[in-house]
C-alpha positions as CSV (number, residue, x, y, z in Angstrom):
1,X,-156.3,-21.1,46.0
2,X,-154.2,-18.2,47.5
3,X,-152.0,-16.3,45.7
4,X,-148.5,-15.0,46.4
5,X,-147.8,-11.7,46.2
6,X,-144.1,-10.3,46.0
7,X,-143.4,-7.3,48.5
8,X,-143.1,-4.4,46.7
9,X,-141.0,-1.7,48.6
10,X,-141.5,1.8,48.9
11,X,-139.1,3.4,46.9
12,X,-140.4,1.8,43.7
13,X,-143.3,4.1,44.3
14,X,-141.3,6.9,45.3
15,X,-139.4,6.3,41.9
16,X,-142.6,5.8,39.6
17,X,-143.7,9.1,41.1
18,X,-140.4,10.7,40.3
19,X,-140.7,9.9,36.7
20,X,-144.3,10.8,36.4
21,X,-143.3,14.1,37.9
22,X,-140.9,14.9,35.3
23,X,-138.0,14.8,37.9
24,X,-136.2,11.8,36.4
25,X,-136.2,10.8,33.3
26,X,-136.7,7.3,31.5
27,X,-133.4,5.5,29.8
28,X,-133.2,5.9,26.2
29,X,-132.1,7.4,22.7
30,X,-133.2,9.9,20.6
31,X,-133.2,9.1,16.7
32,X,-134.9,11.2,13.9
33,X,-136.8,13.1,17.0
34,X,-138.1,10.0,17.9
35,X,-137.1,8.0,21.8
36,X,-136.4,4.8,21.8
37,X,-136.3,3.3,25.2
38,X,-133.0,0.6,25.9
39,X,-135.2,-1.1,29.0
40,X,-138.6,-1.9,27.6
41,X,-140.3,-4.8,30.0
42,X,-144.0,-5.2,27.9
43,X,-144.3,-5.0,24.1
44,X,-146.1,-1.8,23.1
45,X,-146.6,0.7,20.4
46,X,-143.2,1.2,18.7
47,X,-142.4,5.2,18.5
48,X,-143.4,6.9,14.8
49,X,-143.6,10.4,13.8
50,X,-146.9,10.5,14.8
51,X,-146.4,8.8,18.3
52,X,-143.0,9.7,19.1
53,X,-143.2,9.1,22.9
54,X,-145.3,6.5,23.3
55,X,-142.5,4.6,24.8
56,X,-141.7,7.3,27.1
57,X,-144.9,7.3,28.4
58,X,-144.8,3.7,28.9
59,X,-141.3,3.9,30.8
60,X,-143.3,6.5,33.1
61,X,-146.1,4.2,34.6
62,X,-146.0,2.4,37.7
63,X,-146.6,-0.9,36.1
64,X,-142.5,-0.5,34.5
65,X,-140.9,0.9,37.6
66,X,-142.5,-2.4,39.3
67,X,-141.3,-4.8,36.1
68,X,-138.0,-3.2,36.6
69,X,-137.8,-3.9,40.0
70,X,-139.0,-7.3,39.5
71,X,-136.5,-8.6,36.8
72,X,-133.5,-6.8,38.4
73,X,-134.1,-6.7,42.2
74,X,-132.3,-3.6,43.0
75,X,-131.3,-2.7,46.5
76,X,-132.2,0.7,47.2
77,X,-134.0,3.7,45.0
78,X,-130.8,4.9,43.4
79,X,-130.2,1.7,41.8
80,X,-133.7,1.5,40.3
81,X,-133.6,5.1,39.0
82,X,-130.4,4.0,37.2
83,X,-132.4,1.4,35.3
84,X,-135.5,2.8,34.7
C-alpha cells in the first residue's frame, strides 16, 4: 500500500519560517489581553489568562502554515501570509 503525498511548495516553508521568526504575524483579535486566532485548522487549548497565546503559538508552527495551504490552495507566498 503506497501512500500519496501532496507537494508541498516552498514558500509554505519560507512563510512558517517567517512567522516563527517574528517577521509576520498570525491573523487574529485581541480581547481582555487575550488572542483569539480567526483561522484555527486543529482544535487546541482555547486562550485563558493563564495561557493567553496558546493559539498564537499554534498559528506559528509549520503543521498550520501547511493546513492553510492545504484547505485554501493559495498561489504564491503572499496569498498564504494573508491567511495565516
Amino acid at each position: 500500500m503506497t501512500k500519496k503525498y501532496e507537494e508541498i511548495p516552498d514558500f509554505v516553508y519560507e512563510v512558517a519560517g517567517r512567522l516563527q521568526q517574528r517577521i509576520i504575524h498570525p491573523n487574529g483579535t485581541w480581547k481582555s489581553g487575550l488572542f483569539h486566532s480567526t483561522n484555527i485548522q486543529f482544535p487546541i487549548r482555547r486562550p485563558t489568562k493563564r495561557y493567553p497565546y496558546s493559539e498564537m503559538a499554534h498559528c506559528r508552527t509549520e503543521k498550520h502554515v501547511q493546513a492553510v495551504y492545504k484547505k485554501f490552495k493559495p498561489q504564491n507566498q503572499r496569498e498564504l501570509e494573508r491567511l495565516v
